[in-house]
Backbone bond lengths (Angstrom), bond angles and torsions (degrees), N, CA, C in turn:
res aa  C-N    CA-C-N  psi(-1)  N-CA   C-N-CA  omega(-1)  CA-C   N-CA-C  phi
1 X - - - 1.457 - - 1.514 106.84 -
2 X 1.407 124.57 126.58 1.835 140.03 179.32 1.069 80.07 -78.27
3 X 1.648 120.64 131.95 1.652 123.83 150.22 2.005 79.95 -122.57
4 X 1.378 101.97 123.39 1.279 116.39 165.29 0.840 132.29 -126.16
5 X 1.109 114.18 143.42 1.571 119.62 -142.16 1.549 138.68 59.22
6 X 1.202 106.20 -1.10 1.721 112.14 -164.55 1.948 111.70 130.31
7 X 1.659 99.68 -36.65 1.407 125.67 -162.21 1.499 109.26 -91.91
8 X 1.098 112.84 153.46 1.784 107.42 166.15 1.313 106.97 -91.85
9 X 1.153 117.33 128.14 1.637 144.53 159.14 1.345 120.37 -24.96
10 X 1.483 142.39 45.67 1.314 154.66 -129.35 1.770 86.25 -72.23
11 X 1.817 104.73 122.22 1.473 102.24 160.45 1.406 103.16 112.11
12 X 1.781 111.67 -22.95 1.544 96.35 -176.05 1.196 107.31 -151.75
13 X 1.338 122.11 126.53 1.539 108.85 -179.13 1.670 86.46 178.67
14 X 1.357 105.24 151.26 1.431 129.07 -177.74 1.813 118.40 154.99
15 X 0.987 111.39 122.86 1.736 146.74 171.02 1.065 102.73 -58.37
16 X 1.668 107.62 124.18 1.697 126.08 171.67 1.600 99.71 -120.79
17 X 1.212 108.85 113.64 1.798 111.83 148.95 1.403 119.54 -31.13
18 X 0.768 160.06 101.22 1.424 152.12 -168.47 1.665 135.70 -91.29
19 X 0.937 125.49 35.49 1.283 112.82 -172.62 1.623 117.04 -98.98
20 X 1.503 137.96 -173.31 1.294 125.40 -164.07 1.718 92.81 -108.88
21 X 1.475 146.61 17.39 0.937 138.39 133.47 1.671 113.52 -34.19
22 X 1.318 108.61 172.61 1.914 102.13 171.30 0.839 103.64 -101.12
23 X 1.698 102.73 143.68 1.688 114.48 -161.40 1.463 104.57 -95.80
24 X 1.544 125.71 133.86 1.346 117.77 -163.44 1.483 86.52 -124.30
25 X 1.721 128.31 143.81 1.116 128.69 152.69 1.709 146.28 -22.03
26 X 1.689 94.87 -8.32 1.228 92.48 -177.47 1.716 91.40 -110.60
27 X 1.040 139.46 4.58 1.692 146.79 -177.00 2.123 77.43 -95.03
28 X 0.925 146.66 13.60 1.551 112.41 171.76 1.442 96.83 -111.15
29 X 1.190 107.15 147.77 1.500 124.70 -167.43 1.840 113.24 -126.15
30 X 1.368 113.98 163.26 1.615 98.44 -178.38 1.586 88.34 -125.06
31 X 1.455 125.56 163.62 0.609 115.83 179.75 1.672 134.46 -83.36
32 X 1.194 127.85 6.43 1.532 154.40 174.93 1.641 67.39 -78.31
33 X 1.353 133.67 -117.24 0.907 127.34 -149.56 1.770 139.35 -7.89
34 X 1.673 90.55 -45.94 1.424 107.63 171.07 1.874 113.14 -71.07
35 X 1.263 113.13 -44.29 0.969 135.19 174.58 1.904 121.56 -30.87
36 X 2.041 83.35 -52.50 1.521 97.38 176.41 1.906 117.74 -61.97
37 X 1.404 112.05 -1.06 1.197 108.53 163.67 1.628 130.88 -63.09
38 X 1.047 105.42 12.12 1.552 116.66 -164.24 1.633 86.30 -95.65
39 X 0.737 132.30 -22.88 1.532 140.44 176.47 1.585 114.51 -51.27
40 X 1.657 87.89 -37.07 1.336 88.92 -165.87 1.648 111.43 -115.28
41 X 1.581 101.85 6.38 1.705 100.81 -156.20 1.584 107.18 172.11
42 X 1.044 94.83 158.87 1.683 86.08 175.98 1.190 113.53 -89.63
43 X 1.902 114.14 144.36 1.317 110.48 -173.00 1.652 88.08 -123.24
44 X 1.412 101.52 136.38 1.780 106.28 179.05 1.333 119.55 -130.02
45 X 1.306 140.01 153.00 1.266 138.15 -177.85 1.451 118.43 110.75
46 X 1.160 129.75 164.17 2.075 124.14 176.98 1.672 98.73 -62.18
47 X 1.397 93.88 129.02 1.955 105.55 151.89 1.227 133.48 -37.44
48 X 2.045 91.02 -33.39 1.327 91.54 -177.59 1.600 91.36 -177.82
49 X 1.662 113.41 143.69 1.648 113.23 -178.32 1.568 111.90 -74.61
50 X 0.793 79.05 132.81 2.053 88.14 156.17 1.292 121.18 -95.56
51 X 1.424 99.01 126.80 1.587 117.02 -172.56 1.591 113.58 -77.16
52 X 1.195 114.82 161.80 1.558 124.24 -151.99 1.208 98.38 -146.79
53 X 1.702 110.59 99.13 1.928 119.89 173.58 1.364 102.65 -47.64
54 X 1.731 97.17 146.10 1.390 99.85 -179.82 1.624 105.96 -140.90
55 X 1.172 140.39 165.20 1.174 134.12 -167.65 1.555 104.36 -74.29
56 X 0.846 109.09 -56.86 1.396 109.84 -155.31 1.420 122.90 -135.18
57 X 1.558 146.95 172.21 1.699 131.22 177.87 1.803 87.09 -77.07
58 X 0.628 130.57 -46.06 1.312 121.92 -159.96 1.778 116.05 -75.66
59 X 1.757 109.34 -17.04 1.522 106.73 132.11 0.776 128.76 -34.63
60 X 1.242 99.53 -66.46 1.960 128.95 -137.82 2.163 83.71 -61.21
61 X 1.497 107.28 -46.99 1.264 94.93 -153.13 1.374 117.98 -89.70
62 X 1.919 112.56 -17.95 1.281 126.09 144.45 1.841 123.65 -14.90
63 X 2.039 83.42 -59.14 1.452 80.62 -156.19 1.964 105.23 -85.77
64 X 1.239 117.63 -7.58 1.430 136.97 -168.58 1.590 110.52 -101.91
65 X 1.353 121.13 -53.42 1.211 110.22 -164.94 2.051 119.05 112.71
66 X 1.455 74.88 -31.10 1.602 108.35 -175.85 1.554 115.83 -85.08
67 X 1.459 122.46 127.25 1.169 111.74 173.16 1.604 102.12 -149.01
68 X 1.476 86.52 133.94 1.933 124.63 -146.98 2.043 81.16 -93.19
69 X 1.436 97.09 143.40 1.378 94.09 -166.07 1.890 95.39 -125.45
70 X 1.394 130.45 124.62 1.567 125.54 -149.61 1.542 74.20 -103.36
71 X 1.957 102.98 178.38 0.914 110.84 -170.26 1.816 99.78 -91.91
72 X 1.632 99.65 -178.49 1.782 78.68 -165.36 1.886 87.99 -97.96
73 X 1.517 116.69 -12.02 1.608 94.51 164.83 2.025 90.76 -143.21
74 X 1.226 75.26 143.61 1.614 110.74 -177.52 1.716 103.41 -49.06
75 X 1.255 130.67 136.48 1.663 136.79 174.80 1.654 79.16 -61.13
76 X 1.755 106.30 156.66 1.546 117.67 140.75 1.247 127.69 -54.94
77 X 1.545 119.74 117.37 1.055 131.83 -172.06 1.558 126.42 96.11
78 X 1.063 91.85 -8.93 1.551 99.50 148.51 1.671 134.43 -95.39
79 X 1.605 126.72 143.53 1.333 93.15 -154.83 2.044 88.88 -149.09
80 X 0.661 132.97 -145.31 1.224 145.93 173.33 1.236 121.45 32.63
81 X 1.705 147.08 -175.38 1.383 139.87 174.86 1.706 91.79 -88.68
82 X 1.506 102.18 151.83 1.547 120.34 158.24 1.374 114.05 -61.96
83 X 1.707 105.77 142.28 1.212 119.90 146.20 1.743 129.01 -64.94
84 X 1.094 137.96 121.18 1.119 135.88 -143.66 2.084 98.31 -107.63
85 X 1.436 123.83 116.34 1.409 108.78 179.94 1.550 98.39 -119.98
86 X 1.325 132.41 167.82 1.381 151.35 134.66 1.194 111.01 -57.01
87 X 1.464 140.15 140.61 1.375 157.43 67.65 0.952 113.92 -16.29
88 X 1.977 130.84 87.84 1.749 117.92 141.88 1.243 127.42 -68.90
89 X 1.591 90.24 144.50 1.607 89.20 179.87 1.848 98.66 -63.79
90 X 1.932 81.18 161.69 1.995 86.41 -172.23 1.963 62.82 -148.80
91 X 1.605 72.41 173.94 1.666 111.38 -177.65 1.718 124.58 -147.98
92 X 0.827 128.15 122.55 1.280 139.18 174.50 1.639 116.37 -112.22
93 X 1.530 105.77 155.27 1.330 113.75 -170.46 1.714 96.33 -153.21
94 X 1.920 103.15 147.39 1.451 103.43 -174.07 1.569 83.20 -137.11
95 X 1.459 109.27 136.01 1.413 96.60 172.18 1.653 111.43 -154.44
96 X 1.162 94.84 105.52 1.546 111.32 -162.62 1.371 121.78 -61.35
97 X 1.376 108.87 133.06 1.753 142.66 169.28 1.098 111.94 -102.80
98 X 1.953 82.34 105.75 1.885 81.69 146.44 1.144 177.63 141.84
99 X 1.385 64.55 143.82 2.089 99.92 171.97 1.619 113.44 -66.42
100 X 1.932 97.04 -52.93 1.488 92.47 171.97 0.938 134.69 -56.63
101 X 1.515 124.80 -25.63 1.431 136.73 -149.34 2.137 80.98 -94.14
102 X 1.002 100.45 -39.54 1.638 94.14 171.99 1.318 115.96 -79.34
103 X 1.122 142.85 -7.40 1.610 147.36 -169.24 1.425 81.50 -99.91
104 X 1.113 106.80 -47.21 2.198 86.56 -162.78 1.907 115.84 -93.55
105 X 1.945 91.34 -5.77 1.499 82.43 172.16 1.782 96.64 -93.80
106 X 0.951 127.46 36.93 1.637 134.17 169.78 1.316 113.49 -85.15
107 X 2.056 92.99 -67.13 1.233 119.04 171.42 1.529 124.78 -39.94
108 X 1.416 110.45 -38.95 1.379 111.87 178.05 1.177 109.77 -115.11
109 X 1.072 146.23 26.83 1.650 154.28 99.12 1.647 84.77 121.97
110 X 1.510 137.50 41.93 0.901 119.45 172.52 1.769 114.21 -136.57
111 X 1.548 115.82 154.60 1.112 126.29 -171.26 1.536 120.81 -49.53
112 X 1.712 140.98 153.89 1.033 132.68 -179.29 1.487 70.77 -109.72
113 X 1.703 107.30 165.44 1.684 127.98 156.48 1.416 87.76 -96.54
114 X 1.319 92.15 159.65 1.762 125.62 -172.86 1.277 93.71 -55.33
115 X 1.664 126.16 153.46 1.575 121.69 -172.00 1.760 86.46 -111.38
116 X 1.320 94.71 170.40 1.910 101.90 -166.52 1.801 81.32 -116.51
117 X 1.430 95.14 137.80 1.725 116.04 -177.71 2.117 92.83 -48.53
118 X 1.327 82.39 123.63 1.776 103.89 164.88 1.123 124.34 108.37
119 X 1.526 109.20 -11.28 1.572 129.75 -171.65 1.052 98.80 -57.48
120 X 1.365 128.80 -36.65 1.760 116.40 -155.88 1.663 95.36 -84.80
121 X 1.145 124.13 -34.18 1.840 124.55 175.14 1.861 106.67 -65.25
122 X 1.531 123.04 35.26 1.261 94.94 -172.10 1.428 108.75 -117.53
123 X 1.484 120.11 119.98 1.567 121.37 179.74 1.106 117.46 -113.58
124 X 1.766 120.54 128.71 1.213 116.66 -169.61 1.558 90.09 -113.89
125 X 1.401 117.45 142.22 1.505 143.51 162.08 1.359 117.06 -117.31
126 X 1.375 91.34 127.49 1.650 104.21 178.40 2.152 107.65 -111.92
127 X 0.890 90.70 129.37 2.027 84.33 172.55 1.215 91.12 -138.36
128 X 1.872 109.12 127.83 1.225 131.59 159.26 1.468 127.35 -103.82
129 X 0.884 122.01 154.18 1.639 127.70 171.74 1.190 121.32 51.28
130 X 1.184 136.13 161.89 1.440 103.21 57.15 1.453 118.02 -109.34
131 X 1.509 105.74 -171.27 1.532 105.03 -149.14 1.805 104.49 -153.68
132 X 1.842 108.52 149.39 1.554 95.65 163.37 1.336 105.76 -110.55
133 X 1.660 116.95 177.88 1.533 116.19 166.11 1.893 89.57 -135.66
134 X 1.135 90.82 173.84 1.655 111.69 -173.50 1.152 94.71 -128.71
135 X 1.576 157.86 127.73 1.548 162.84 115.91 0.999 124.62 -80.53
136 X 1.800 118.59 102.74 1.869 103.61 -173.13 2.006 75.80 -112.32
137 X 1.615 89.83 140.98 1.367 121.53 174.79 1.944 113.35 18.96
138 X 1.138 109.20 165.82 1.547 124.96 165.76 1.293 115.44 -80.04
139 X 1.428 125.41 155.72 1.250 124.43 171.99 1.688 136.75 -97.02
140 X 1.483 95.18 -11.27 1.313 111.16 -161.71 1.846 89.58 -165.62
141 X 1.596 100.42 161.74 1.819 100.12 -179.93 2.433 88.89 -132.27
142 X 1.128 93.36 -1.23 1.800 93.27 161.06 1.081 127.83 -170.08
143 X 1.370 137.47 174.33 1.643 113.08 -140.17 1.668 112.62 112.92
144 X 1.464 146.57 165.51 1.107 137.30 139.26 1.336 126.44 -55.62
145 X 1.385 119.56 -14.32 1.479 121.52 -178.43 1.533 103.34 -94.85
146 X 1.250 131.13 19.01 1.476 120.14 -152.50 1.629 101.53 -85.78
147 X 1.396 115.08 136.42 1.288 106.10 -173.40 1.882 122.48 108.92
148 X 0.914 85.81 -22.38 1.673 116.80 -169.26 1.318 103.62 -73.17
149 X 1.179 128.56 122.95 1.713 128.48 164.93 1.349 113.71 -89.27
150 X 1.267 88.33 139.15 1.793 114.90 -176.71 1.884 99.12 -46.86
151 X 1.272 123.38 -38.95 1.113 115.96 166.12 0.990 128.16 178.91
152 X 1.297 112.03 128.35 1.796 122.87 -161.78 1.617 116.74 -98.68
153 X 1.283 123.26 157.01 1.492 107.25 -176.56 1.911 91.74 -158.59
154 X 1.143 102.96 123.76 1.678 114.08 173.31 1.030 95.13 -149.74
155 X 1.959 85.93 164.24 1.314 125.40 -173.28 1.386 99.56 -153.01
156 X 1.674 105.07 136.51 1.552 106.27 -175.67 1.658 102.05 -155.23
157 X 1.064 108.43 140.85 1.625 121.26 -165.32 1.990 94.05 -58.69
158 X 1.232 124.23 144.91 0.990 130.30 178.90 1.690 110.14 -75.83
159 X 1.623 107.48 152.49 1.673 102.22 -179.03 1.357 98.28 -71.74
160 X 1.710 91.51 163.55 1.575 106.68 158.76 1.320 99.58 -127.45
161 X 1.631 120.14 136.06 1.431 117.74 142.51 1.846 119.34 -121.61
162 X 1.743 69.47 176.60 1.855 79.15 -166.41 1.797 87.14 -147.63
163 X 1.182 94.55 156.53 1.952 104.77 -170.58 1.784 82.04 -142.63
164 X 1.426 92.21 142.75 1.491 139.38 140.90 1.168 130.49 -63.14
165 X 1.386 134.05 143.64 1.508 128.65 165.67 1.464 110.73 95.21
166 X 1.106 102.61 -123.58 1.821 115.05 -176.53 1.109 103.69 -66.50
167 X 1.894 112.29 -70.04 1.618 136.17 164.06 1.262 94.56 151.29
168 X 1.767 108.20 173.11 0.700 108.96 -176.28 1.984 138.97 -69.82
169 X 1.244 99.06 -30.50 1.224 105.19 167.15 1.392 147.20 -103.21
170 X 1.707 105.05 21.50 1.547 109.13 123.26 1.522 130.65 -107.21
171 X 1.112 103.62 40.86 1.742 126.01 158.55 0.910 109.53 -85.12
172 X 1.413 113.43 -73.09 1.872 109.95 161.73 1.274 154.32 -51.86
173 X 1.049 95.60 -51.96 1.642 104.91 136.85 1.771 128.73 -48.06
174 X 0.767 132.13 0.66 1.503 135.82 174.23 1.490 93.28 -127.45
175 X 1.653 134.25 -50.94 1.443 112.06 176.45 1.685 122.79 -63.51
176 X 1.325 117.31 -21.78 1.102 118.51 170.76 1.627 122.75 -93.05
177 X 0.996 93.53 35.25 1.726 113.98 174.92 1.785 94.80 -109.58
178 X 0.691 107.01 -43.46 1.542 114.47 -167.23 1.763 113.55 -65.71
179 X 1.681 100.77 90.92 1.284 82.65 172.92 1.339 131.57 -100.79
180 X 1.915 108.38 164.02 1.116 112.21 149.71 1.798 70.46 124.76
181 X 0.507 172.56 -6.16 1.506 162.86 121.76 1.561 129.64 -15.73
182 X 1.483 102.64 120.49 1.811 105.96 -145.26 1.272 99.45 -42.97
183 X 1.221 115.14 173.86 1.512 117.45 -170.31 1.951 99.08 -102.60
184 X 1.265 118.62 37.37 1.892 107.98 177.67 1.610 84.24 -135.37
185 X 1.831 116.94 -1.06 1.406 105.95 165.18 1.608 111.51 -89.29
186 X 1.290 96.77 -38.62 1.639 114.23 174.49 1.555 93.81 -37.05
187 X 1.411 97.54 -85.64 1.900 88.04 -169.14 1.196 149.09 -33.21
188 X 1.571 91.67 -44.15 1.602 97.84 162.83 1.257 115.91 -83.69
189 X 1.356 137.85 12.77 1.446 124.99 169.72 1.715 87.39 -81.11
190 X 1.286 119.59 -61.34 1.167 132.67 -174.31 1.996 123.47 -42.26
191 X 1.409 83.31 -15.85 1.954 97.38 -177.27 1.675 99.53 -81.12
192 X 1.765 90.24 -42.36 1.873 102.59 -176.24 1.786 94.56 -57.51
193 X 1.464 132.41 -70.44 1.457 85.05 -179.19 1.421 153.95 -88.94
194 X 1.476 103.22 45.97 1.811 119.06 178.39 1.487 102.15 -113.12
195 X 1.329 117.54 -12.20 1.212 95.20 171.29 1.734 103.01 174.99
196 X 1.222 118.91 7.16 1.703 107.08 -174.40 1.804 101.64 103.20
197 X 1.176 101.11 -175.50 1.530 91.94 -166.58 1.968 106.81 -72.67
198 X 1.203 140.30 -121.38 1.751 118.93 -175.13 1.823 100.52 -129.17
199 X 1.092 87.84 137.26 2.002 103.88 162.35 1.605 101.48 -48.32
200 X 1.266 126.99 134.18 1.773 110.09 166.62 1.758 83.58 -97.73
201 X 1.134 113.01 144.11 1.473 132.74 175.22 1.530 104.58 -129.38
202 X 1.301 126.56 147.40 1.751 116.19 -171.37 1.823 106.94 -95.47
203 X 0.720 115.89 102.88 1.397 129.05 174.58 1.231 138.50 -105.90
204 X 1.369 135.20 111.29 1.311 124.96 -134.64 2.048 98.25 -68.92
205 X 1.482 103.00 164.72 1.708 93.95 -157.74 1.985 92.74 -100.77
206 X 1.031 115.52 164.33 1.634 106.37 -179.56 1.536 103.43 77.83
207 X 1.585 120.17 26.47 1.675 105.76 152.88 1.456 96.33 -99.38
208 X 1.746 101.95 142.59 1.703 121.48 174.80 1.707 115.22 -93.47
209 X 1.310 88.83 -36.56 1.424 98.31 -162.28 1.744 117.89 -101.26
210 X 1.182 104.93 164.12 2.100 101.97 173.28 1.346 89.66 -169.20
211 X 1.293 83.32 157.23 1.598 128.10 177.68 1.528 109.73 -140.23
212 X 1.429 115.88 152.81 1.159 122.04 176.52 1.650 110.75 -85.81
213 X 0.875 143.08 111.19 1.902 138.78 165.01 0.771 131.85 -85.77
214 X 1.959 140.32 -174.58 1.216 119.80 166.10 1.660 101.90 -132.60
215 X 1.435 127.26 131.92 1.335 132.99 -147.39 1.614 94.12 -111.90
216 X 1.063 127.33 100.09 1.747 119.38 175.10 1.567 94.85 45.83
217 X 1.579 107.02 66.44 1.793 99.61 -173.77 1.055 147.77 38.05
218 X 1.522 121.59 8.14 1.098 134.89 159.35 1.583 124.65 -89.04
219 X 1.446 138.30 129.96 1.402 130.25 172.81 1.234 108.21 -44.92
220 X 1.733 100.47 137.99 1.723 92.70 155.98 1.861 96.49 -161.30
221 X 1.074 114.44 -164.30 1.586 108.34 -167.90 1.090 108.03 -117.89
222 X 1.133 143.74 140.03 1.355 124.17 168.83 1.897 108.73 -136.56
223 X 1.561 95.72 154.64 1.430 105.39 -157.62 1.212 106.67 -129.34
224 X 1.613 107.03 153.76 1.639 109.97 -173.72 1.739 109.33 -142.03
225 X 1.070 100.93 177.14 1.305 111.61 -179.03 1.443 110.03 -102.81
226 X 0.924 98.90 -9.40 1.901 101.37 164.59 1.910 101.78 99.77
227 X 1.459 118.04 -38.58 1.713 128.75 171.15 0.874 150.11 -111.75
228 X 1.853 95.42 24.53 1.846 133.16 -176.03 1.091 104.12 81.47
229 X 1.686 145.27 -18.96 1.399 136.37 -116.72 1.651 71.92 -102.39
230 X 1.198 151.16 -43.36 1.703 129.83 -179.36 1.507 110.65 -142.29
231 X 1.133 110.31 165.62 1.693 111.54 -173.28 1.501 118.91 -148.85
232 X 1.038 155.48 162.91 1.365 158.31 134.95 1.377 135.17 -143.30
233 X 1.229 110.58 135.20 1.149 109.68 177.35 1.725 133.70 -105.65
234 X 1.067 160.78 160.27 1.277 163.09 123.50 1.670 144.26 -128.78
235 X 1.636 96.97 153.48 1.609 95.45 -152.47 2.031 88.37 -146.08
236 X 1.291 78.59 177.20 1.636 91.77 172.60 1.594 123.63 -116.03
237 X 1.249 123.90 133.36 1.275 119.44 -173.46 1.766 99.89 -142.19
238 X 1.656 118.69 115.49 1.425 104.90 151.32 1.735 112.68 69.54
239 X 1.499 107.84 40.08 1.418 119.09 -163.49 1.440 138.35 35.14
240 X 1.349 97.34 48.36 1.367 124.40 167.75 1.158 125.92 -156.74
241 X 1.423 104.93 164.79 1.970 105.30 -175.90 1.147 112.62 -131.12
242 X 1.468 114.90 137.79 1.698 114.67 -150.37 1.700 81.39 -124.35
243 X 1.190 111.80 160.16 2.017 131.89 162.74 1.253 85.53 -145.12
244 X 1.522 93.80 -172.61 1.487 126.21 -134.24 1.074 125.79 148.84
245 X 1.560 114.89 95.21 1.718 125.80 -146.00 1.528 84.48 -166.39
246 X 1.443 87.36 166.60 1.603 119.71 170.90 1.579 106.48 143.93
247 X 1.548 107.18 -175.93 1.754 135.36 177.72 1.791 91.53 -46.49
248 X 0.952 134.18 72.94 1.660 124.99 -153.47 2.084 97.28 -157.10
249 X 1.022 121.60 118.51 1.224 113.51 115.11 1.101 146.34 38.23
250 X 1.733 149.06 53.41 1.181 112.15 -165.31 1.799 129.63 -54.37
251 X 1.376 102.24 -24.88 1.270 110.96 162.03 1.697 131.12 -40.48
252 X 1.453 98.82 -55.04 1.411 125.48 170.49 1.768 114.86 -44.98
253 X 1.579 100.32 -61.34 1.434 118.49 -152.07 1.892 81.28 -69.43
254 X 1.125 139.44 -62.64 1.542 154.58 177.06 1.505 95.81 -21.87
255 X 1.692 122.62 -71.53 1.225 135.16 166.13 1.418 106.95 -2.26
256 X 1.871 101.19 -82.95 1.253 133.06 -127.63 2.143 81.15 -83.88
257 X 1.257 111.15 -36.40 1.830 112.75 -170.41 1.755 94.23 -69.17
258 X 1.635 115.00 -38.19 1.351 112.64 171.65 1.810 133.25 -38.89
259 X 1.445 90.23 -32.06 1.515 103.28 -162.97 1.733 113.14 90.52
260 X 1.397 101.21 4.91 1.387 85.37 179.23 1.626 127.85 -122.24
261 X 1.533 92.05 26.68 1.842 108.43 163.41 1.381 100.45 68.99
């Protein structure tokens, strides 16, 4: 989720798992979803960073490390210089109880399997980014797209996690033994093993559709609105994960992830 400026990004927002495997539509996660881990454990840290205007790319990369690379000519209909934001790095941690995991298999009247010695010591940490984004102007002020920039372009250091205890992946493996557990807990147990809880990446909000693509030969996903009216794409390259969305084209947005404007 883009909170820019302080504000949430009205119109676009949605969480990518991130890793440089190929990202398939069913690896994107929202963050309620991730959220519902509290069910099972404590979840600590921001939902999601808030971005921090910055003067210039050569801020942006001062203060990051990171440097966001524009296209060398602008899609039609896009027009003016970018607004330049920060991505801080943030960190999250899930570290399972349990008691809860027994309080809520009560609630839903169903059996836990026997837990394997250490499970209850297990903490998973995720640290992402940091990261820049590029935003040149909005496209519209109403509409479902309202709010939406003509076209966005980031880059943000990929997560790392690391778990405590048992580890992480016989956590999952033993929580996903457990049936009968709503299915928006399912997922996010299932996000924890692709990568820790989700990257928020800014993605325009109201895409239905995906396809898998190939980005300068690398996998990445790309998404549509189903009536050209917006598009985005993202992939992994070189321990990081780049998108690339807006009022665009899927044709366009492909272009612009190409390097070739």
């Amino acid at each position: 989720v883009l909170a820019a400026g302080g504000g949430s990004a009205p119109g676009w927002s949605r969480a990518l798992r991130p890793p440089e495997a190929p990202p398939v539509a069913g690896r994107l996660a929202v963050p309620a979803s991730v959220a519902s881990l509290r069910a099972l454990g404590r979840l600590t840290g921001p939902s999601q960073p808030r971005l921090h205007p910055t003067a210039s790319a050569a801020a942006a990369a001062a203060a990051t490390g990171v440097r966001l690379r524009l296209p060398r000519r602008l899609p039609v209909g896009v027009t003016g210089a970018p607004s330049w934001f920060v991505v801080p790095r943030w960190t999250q941690t899930f570290a399972f109880r349990p008691q809860r995991a027994r309080a809520l298999a009560r609630r839903l009247g169903v059996t836990l399997p026997p837990m394997p010695p250490g499970l209850a010591g297990t903490v998973v940490t995720e640290t992402a980014g940091p990261g820049v984004a590029a935003l040149y102007g909005t496209g519209t002020s109403v509409g479902p797209f309202a709010g939406v920039p003509t076209l966005v372009v980031v880059a943000a250091r990929s997560p790392r996690v690391s778990a405590t205890g048992l580890g992480l992946h016989p956590l999952v493996a033993y929580l996903l033994r457990v049936r009968g557990l709503p299915a928006g807990l399912v997922r996010a147990v299932r996000a924890l093993a692709g990568g820790g809880a989700a990257l928020p990446i800014p993605i325009v909000g109201g895409l239905v559709r995906s396809r898998t693509v190939a980005v300068a030969g690398r996998p990445g996903v790309l998404l549509t609105d189903g009536g050209g009216l917006a598009a985005a794409v993202v992939w992994g390259a070189g321990g990081f994960l780049h998108a690339v969305g807006g009022l665009l084209a899927p044709s366009a947005v492909l272009r612009v992830a190409a390097g070739d404007g």
